[in-house]
PLY file of the C-alpha trace (Angstrom):
ply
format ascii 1.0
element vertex 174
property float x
property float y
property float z
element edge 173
property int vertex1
property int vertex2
end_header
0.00 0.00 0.00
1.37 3.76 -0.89
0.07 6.81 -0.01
0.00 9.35 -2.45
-0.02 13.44 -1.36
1.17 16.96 -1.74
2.24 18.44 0.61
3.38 21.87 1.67
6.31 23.22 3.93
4.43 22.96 6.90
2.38 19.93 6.31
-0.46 21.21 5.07
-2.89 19.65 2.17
-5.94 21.28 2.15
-8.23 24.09 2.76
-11.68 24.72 1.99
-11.93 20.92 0.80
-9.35 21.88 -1.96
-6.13 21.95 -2.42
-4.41 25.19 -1.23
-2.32 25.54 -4.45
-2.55 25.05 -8.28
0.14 22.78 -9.46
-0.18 20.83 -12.83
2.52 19.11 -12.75
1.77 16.97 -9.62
-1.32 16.37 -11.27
0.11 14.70 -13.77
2.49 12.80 -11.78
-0.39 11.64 -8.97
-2.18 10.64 -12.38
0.66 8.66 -13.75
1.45 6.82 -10.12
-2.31 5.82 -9.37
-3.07 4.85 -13.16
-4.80 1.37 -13.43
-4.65 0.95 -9.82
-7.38 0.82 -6.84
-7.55 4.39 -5.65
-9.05 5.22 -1.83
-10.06 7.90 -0.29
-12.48 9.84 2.21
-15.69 11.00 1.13
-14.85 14.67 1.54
-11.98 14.32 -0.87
-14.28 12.50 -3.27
-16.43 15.33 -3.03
-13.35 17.62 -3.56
-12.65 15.93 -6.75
-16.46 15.99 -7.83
-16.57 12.25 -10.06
-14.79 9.13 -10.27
-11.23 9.97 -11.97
-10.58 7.47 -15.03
-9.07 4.33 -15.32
-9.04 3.27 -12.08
-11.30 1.53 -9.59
-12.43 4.24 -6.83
-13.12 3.39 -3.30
-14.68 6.04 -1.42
-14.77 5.70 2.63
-17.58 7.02 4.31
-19.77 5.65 7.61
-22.92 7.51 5.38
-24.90 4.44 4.19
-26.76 6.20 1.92
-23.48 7.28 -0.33
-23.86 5.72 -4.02
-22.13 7.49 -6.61
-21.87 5.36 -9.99
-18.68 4.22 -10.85
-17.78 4.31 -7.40
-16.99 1.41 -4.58
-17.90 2.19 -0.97
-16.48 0.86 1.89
-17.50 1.45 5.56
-14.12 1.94 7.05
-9.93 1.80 6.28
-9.77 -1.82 6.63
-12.73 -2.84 4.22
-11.44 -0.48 1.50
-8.06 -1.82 2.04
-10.03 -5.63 1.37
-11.77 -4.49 -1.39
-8.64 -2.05 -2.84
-5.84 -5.64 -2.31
-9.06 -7.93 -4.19
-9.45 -5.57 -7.20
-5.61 -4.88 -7.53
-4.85 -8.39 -7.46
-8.29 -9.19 -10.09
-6.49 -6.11 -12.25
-2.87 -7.53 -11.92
-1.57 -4.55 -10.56
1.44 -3.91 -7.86
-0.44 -1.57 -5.40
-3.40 -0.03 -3.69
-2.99 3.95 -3.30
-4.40 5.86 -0.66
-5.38 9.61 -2.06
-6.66 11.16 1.06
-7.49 12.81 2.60
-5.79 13.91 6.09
-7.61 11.49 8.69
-7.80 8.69 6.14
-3.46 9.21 6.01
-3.44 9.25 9.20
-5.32 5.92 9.71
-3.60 4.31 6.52
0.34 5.29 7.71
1.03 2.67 9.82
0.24 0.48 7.34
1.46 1.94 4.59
4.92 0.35 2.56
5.57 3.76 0.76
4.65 7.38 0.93
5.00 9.24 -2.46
5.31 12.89 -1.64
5.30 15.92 -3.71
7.22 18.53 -1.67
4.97 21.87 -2.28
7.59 24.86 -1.65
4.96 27.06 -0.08
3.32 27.05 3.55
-0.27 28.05 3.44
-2.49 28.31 5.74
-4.96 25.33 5.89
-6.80 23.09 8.42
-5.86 19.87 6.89
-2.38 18.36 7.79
0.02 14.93 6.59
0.92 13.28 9.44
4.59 13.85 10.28
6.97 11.82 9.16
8.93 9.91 11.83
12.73 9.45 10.28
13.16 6.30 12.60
10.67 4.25 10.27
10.24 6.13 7.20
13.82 6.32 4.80
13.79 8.85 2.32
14.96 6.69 -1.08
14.30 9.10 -4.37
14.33 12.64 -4.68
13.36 14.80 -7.94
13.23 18.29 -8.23
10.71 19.24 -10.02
10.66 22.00 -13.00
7.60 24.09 -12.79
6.08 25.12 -15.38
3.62 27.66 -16.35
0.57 26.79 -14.62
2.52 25.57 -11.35
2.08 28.18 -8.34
5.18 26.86 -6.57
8.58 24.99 -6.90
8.54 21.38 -5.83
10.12 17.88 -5.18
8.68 14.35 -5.89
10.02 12.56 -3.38
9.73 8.64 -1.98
9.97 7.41 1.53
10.15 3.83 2.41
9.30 2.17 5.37
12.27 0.71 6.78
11.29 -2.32 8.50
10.00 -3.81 5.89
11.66 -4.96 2.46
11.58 -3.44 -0.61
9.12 -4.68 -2.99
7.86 -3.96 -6.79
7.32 -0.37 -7.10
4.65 1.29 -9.01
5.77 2.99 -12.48
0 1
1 2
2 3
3 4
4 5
5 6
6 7
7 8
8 9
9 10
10 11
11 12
12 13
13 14
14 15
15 16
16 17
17 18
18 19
19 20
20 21
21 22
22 23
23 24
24 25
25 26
26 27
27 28
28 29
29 30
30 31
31 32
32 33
33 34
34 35
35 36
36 37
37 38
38 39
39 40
40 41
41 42
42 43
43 44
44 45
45 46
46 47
47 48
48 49
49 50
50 51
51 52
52 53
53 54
54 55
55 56
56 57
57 58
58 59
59 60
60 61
61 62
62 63
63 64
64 65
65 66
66 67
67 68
68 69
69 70
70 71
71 72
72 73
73 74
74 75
75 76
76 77
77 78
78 79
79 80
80 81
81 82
82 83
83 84
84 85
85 86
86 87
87 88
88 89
89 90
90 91
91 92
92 93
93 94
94 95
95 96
96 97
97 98
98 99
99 100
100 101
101 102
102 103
103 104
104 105
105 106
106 107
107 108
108 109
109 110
110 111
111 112
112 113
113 114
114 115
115 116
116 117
117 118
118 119
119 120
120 121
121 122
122 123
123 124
124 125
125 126
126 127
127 128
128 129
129 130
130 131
131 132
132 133
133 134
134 135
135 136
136 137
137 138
138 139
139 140
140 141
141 142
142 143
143 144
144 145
145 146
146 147
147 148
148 149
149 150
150 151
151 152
152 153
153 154
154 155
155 156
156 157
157 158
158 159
159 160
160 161
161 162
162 163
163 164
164 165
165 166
166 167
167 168
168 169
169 170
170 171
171 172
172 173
């Protein structure tokens, strides 16, 4: 399991129930790391986002019962998604499920998680939704890319990859 975020100077990744920031080029790469595999996330983000996003399956967490949006899976809590997310990526043939948010679902998913793909945001808005920190003594940074912003990028960043490191390495997502 990954999770997948920006995330600013001071650790925040949202305001408003959107991102605090307009950066293309992590949009891309979130697009190109999540492609063809189970994506899960928090109703609010969902909501954020406003539909399913494309070619792959989306599982939405919410305790609301009544939540049915077509095209989308629901699951009651972290570990059913996480059920539903390993079935479906192992039915697809893919290499991981990838948490997308938002802050309490990270927060849940990070002890659990294998690998955190970060985009470094080189800004520190204000916001009320945080990452949870990143404890050096299990997490190993392993890959580090400056990115090259381009024009309709609001900040500098880095695309960065932490491991954790008690566990080995395995197959990494493209």
């Amino acid at each position: 399991m990954a999770l997948v975020a920006a995330v600013a100077r001071n650790g925040v990744i949202g305001r408003d129930n959107d991102l605090p920031w307009r950066l293309s080029s992590d949009l891309r790469h979130f697009r190109r790391l999540t492609m063809g595999r189970p994506i899960l996330m928090g109703r609010r983000t969902f909501q954020s986002i406003g539909k399913p996003l494309d070619g792959r399956t989306n599982i939405v967490i919410t305790r609301d019962p009544a939540f049915a949006v077509a095209g989308v899976e629901v699951a009651a809590s972290l570990a059913a998604a996480l059920k539903l997310g390993r079935a479906i990526a192992i039915r697809d043939g893919v290499d991981a499920v990838m948490v997308t948010g938002g802050g309490q679902i990270y927060a849940e998913a990070m002890p659990c998680a294998d690998v955190l793909h970060l985009t470094e945001v080189d800004l520190a808005p204000e916001g009320a939704v945080h990452f949870p920190a990143i404890d050096p003594s299990v997490w190993q940074e392993t890959d580090r890319v400056p990115g090259e912003p381009g024009p309709r990028d609001d900040a500098g960043f880095a695309f960065v990859t932490y491991r954790r490191r008690d566990r080995p390495a395995r197959a990494e997502p493209a």
